[in-house]
VMD Tcl script that draws the C-alpha trace (Angstrom):
set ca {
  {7.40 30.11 -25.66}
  {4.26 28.93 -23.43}
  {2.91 30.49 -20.91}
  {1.71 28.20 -17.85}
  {0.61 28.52 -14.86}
  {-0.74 25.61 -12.44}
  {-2.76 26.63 -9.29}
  {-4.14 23.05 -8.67}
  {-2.72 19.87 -7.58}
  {-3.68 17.11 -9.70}
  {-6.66 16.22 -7.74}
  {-8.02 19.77 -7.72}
  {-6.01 21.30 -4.07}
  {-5.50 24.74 -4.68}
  {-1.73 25.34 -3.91}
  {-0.55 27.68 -1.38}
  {1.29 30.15 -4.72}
  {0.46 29.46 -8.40}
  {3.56 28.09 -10.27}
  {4.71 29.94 -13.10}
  {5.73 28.57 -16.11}
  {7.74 29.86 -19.37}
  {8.19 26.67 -21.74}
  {8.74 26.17 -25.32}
  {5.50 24.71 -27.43}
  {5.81 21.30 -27.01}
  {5.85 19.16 -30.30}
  {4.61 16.09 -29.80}
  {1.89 14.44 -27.70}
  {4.56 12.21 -25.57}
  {6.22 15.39 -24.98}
  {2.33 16.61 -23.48}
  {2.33 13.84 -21.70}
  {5.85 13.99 -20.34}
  {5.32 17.39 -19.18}
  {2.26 16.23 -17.36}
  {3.89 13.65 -15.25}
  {6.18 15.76 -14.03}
  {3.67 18.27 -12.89}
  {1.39 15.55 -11.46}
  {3.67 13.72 -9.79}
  {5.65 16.90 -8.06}
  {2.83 19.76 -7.63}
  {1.32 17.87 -4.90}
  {3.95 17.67 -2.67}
  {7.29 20.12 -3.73}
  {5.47 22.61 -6.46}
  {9.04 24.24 -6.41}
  {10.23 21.00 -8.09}
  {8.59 21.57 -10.97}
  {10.10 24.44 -12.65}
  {13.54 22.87 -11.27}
  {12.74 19.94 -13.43}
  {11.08 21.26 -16.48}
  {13.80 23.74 -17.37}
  {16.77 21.45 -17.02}
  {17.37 19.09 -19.53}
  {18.85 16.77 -17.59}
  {15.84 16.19 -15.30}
  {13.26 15.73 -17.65}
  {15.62 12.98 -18.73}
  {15.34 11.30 -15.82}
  {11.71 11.80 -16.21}
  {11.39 10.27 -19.11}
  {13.34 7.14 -18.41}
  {10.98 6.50 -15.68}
  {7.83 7.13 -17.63}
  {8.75 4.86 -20.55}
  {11.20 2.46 -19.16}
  {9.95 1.87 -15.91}
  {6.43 2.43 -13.88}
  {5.79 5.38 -14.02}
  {5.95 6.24 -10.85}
  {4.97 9.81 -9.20}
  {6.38 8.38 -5.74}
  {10.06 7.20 -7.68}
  {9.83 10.53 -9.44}
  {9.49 12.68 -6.73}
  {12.46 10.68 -4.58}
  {14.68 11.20 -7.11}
  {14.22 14.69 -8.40}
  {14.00 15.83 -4.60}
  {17.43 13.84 -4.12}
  {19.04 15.88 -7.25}
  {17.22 19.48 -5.71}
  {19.52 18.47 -2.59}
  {22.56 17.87 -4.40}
  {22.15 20.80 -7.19}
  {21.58 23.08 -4.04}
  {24.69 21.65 -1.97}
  {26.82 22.04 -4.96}
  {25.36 25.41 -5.79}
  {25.15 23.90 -9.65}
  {22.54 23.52 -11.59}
  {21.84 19.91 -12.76}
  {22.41 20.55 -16.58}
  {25.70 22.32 -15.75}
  {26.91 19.16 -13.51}
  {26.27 17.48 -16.63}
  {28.24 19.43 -18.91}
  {31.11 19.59 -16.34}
  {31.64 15.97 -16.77}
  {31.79 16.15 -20.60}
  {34.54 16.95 -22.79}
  {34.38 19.40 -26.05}
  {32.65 16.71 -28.01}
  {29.72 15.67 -25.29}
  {31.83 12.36 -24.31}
  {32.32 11.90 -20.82}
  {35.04 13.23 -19.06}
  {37.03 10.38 -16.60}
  {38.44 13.60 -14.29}
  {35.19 15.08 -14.12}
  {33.66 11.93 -13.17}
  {35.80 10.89 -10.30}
  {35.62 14.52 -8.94}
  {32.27 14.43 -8.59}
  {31.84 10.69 -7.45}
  {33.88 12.11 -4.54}
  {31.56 15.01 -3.98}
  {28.51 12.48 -4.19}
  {30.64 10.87 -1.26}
  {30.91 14.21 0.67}
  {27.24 14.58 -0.17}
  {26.34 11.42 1.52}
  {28.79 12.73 4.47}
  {26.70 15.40 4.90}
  {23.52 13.75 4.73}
  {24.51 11.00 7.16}
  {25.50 14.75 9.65}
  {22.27 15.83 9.83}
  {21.35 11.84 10.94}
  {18.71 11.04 7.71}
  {17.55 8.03 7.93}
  {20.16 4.98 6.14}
  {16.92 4.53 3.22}
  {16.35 8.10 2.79}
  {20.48 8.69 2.17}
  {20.25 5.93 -0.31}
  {17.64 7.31 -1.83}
  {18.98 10.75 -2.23}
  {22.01 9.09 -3.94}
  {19.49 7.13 -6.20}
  {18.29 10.18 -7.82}
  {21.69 11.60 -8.35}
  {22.66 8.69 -10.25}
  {20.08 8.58 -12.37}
  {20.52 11.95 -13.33}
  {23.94 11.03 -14.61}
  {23.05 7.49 -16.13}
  {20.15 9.21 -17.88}
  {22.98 11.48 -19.44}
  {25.55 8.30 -20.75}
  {27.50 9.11 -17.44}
  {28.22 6.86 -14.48}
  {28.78 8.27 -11.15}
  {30.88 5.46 -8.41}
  {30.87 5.24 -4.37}
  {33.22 2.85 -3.38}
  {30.98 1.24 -0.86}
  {27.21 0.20 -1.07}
  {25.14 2.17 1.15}
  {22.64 0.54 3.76}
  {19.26 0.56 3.21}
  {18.23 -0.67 6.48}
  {15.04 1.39 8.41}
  {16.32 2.77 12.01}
  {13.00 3.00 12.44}
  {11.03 -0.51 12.99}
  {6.83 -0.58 12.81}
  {5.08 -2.94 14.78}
  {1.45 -3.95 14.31}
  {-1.49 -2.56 15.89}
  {-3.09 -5.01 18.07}
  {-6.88 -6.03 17.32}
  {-8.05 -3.74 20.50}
  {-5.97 -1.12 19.29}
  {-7.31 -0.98 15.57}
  {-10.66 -1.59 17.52}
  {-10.10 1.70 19.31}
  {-9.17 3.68 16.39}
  {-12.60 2.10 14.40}
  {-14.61 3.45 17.34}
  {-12.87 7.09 17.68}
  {-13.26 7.37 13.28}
  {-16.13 8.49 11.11}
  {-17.43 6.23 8.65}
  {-14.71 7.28 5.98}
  {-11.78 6.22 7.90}
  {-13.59 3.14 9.28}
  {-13.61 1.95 5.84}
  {-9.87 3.03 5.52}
  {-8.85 1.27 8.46}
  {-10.86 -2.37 8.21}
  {-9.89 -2.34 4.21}
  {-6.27 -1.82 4.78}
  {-6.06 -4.42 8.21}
  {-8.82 -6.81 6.31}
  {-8.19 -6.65 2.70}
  {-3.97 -6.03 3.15}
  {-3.80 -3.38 1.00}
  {-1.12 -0.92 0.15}
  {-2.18 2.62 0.39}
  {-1.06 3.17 -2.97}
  {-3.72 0.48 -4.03}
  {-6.03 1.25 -1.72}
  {-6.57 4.96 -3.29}
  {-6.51 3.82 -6.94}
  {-9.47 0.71 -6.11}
  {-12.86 1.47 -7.99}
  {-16.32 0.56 -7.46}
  {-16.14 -1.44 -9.64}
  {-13.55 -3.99 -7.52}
  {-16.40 -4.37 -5.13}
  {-19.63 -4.48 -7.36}
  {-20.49 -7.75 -7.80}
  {-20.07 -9.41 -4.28}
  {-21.16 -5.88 -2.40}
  {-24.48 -6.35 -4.22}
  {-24.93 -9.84 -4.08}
  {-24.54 -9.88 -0.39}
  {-21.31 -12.05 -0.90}
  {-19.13 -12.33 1.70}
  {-15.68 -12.08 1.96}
  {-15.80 -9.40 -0.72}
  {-13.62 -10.97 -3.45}
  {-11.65 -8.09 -5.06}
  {-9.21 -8.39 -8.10}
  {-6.32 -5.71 -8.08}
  {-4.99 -5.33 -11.46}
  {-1.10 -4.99 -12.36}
  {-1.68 -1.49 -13.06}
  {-2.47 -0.29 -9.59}
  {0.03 -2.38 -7.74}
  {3.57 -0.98 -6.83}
  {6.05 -2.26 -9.46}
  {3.23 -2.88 -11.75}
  {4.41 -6.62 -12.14}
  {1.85 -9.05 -11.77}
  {-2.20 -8.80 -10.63}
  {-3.85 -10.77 -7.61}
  {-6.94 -11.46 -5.26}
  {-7.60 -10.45 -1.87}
  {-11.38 -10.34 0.14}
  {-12.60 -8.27 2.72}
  {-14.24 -9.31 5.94}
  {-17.73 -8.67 6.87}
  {-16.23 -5.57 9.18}
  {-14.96 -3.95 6.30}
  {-17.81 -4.71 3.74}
  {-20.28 -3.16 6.43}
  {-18.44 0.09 6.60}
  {-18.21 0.32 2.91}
  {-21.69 -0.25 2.51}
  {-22.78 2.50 5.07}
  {-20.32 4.66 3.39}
  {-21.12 4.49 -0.40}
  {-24.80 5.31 1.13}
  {-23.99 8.25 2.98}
  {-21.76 9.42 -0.35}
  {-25.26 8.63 -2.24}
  {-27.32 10.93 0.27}
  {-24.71 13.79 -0.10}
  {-23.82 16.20 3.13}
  {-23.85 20.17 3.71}
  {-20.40 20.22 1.49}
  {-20.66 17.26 -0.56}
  {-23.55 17.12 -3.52}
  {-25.13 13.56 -3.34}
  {-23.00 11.48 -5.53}
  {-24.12 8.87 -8.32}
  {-21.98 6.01 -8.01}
  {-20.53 4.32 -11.12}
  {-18.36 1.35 -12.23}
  {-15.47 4.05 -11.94}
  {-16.18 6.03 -9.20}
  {-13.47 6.21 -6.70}
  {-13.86 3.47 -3.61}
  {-12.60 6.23 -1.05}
  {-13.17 9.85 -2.27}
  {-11.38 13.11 -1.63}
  {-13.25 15.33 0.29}
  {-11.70 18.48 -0.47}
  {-13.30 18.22 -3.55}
  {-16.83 18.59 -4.71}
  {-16.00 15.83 -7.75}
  {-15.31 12.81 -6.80}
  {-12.01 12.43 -7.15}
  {-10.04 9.74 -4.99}
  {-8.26 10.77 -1.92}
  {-4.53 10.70 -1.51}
  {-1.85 8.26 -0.19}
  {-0.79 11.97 1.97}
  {-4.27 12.22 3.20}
  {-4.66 8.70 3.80}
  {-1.40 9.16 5.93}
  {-2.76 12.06 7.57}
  {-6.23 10.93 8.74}
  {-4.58 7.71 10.28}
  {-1.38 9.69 12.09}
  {-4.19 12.12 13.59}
  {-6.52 9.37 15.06}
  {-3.45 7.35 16.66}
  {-2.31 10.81 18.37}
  {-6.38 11.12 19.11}
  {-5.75 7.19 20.90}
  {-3.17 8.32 22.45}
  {-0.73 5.53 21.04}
  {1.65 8.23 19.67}
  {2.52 12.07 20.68}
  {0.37 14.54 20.05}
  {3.73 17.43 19.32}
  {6.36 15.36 16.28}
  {9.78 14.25 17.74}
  {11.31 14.46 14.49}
  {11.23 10.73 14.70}
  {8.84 8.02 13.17}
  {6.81 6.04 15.73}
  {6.33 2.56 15.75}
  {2.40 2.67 14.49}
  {2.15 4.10 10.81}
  {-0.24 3.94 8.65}
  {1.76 0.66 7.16}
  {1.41 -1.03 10.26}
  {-2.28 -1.85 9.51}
  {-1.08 -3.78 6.52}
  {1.36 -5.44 9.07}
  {-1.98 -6.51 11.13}
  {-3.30 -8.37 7.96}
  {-0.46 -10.50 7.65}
  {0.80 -11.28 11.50}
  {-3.11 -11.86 12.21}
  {-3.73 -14.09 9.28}
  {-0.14 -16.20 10.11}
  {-1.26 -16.78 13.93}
  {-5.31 -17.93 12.37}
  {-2.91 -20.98 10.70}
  {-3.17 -19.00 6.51}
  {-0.26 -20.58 5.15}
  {2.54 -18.02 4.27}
  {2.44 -18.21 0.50}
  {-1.33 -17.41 0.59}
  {-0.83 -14.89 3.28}
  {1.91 -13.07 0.56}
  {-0.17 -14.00 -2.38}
  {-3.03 -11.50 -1.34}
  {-0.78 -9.03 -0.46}
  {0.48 -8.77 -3.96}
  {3.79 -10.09 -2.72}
  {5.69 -11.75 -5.40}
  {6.48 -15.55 -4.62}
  {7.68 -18.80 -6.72}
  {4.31 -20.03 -6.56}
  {2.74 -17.24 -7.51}
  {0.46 -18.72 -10.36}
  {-0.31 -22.14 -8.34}
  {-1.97 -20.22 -6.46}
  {-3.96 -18.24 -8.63}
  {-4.75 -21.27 -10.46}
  {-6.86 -22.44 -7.97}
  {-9.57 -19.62 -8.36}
  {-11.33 -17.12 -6.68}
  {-13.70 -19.61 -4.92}
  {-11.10 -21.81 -3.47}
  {-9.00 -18.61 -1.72}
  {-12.32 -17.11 -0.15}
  {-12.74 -20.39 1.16}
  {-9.27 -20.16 2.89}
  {-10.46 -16.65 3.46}
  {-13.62 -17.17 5.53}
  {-11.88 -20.10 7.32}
  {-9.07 -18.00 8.78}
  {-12.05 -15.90 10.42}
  {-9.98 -12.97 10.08}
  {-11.25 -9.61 12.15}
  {-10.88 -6.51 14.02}
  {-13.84 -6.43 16.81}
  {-14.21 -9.29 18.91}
  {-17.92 -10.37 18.11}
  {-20.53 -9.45 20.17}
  {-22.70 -12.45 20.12}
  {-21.55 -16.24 20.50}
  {-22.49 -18.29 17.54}
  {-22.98 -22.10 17.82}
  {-19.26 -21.83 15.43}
  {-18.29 -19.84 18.37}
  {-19.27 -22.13 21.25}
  {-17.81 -25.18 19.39}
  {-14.36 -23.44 18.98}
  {-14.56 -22.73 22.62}
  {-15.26 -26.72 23.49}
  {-12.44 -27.61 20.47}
  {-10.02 -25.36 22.12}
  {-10.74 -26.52 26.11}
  {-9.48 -30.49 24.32}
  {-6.32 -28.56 23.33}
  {-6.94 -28.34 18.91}
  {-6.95 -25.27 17.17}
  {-10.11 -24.30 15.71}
  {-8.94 -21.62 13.03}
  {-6.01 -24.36 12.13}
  {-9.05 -27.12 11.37}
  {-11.12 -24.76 9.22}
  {-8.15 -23.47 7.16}
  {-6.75 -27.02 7.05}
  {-10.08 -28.29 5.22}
  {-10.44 -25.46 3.01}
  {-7.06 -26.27 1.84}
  {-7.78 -29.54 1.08}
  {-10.98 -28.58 -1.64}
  {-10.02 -26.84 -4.35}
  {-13.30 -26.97 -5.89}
  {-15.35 -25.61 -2.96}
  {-17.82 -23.00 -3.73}
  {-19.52 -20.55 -0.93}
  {-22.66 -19.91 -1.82}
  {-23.61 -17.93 1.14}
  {-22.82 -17.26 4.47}
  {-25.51 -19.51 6.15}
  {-23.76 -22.17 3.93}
  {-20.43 -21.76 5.24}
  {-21.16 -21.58 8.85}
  {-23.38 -24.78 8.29}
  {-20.18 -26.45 6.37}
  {-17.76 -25.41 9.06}
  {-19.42 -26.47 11.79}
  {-19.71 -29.99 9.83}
  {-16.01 -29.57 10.15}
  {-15.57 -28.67 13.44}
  {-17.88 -31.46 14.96}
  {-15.85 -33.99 12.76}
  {-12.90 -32.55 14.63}
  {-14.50 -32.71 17.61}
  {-15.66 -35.95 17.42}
  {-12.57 -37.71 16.21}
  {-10.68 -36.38 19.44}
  {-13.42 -37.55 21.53}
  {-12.42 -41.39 19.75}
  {-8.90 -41.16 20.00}
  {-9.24 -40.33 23.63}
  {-11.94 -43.45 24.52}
  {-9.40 -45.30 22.39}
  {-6.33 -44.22 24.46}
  {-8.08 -44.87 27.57}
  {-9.13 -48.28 26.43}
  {-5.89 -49.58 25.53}
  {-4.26 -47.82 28.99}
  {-6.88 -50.24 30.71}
  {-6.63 -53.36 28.72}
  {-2.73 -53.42 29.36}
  {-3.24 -52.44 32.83}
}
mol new
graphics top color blue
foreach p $ca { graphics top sphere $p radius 0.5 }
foreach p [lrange $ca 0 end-1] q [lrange $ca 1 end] { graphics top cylinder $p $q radius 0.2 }
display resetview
């Protein structure tokens, strides 16, 4: 037997209690690395999880389908093992000793067994549905109980689907609102916020982007940021895709990565590599990237600090989450006239056209990009682009529409700079402009002629 103990999460949090482990010597290198996942994926959050999966049999099955079947998951992990903790401690059985109750003498499963306990998994979901969970976290709960018995050759039934709905709708922040929350944040969560409402990410990407992503265009000067987010990082792992980021959000970044390169009173200055973390964790005097949790965390705390939510938890979720800001990126980028497809496209959404898109290349969708305009602060200063929209807007056309509608229509466009696309869309703008002006003598002309 091994002795081993764990006192740190993953990304070097001291837990509250060391957890204390007895396990046999493992024998291969998958089973290293099996026994690894589990305790990076549940130390973190339940550290009581991970003796409770390690020394059941059954568990670590369930593990191991998702490690080398499926992503890989910590989050799909954790919902499932948590969902058989709640069923093992209803039952008051162990998880490998559900198992072997629903196998005969010779391992094969056992059809009594089985629909006994399909009708406890229905008195479990009673139960759960009693203390009012929410319709996705029941379903999820009955997810991981499943899986434990699929993962054994064993199939558990309900006779009814459960809902998956969420009781509990999100809304997104308006641009004054995410404006309030930039000016009440430090610089770290300023380059939280604009990245997640500018550049659409999930938070789950967000904490696993590089310095690398940014290099290039950050140091050129280039903006929108281009950034590349590879299958790997995305949720589901399926396919990779392109998003930018605004000049909000590159400004913020680039006043952070300085102040992370001048160190503070608790932070050594850091050297900043191709693989240093985009967003760090602080707790940590190696730069290590921060968590989804604390990610959650610092945004719940500065909406209470707003005042959009309460201050004291309801036991409810509110309508403003950290998600919502992703929400922003898309509702903000449909009313600017994106089309939808791009709009999903750069949020790593998958869609039929999917590789059309990403056919067209990274020049042609920061076009689209920088035509939408997309932002949190209203701009302090009024540009000549600025005054034209106004002028476009008081003959009743869409500015945003016009500049998204062009950049649509060249695929081959390349921004050089920023000069050069403000000098290109006002080009567009003033052909707009002036084409209304015509139709109008023209309508006027013909209303006199037939007068």
């Amino acid at each position: 037997m091994q002795a081993l103990t764990v006192t740190h999460s993953p990304l070097g949090k001291k837990l509250k209690a060391p957890i204390e482990l007895q396990l046999p010597e493992t024998q291969s290198r998958a089973e290293e690395k099996l026994r690894q996942y589990v305790i990076n994926s549940l130390s973190w959050k339940m550290p009581s999880l991970v003796p409770f999966t390690l020394n059941n049999d059954s568990t670590l099955e369930v593990a191991k389908h998702l490690l080398r079947h499926r992503t890989g998951s910590s989050g799909t992990l954790y919902q499932y093992i948590y969902g058989i903790h709640r069923f093992s401690q209803w039952t008051n059985i162990q998880p490998d000793q559900l198992i072997r109750n629903c196998q005969d003498q010779d391992g094969d499963p056992n059809p009594k067994a089985l629909a006994k306990y399909s009708r406890l998994l229905d008195d479990f979901v009673g139960e759960l549905q009693a203390e009012e969970l929410a319709p996705g976290s029941i379903s999820n709960h009955v997810k991981g109980v499943k899986a434990l018995f699929r993962a054994s050759n064993l199939k558990l039934e309900l006779a009814y689907s459960l809902p998956k709905r969420s009781i509990y709708k999100d809304r997104s922040p308006t641009p004054e609102e995410l404006a309030t929350l930039l000016d009440l944040a430090d610089i770290r969560v300023k380059t939280i916020i604009s990245m997640l409402g500018l550049g659409g990410f999930r938070t789950g990407t967000l904490v696993k982007l590089q310095y690398r992503h940014v290099k290039r265009d950050l140091e050129k000067g280039t903006i929108p940021i281009h950034i590349h987010v590879e299958a790997e990082i995305t949720k589901g792992k399926y396919h990779d895709y392109d998003t930018f980021l605004g000049q909000e959000a590159a400004d913020y970044l680039r006043l952070y990565l300085q102040a992370r390169r001048q160190g503070t009173d608790k932070i050594p200055p850091e050297t900043i590599t191709d693989q240093t973390p985009l967003i760090r964790n602080m707790q940590s005097k190696i730069p290590l990237p921060i968590t989804t949790s604390a990610i959650h965390k610092l945004v719940h705390e500065l909406y209470q600090k707003a005042g959009f939510i309460p201050q004291q938890a309801a036991g409810r979720r509110y309508d403003l989450r950290v998600h919502s800001i992703r929400k922003f990126f898309r509702t903000q980028l449909a009313a600017l006239g994106m089309p939808t497809d791009y709009i999903e496209y750069m949020m790593g959404h998958t869609i039929s056209t999917y590789h059309d898109i990403q056919m067209k290349g990274t020049e042609y969708l920061r076009g689209i990009y920088s035509a939408s305009a997309l932002s949190i602060k209203p701009k302090t200063r009024v540009s000549k682009i600025d005054a034209l929209k106004e002028i476009i807007r008081a003959w009743g056309l869409n500015p945003d529409e016009i500049l998204t509608r062009e950049a649509l229509a060249r695929p081959n466009a390349t921004v050089i700079s920023r000069e050069q696309l403000e000098e290109r869309q006002m080009h567009q703008l003033s052909v707009a402009l002036k084409q209304e002006l015509l139709k109008e003598i023209r309508e006027e002309q013909h209303a006199t002629t037939n007068k």
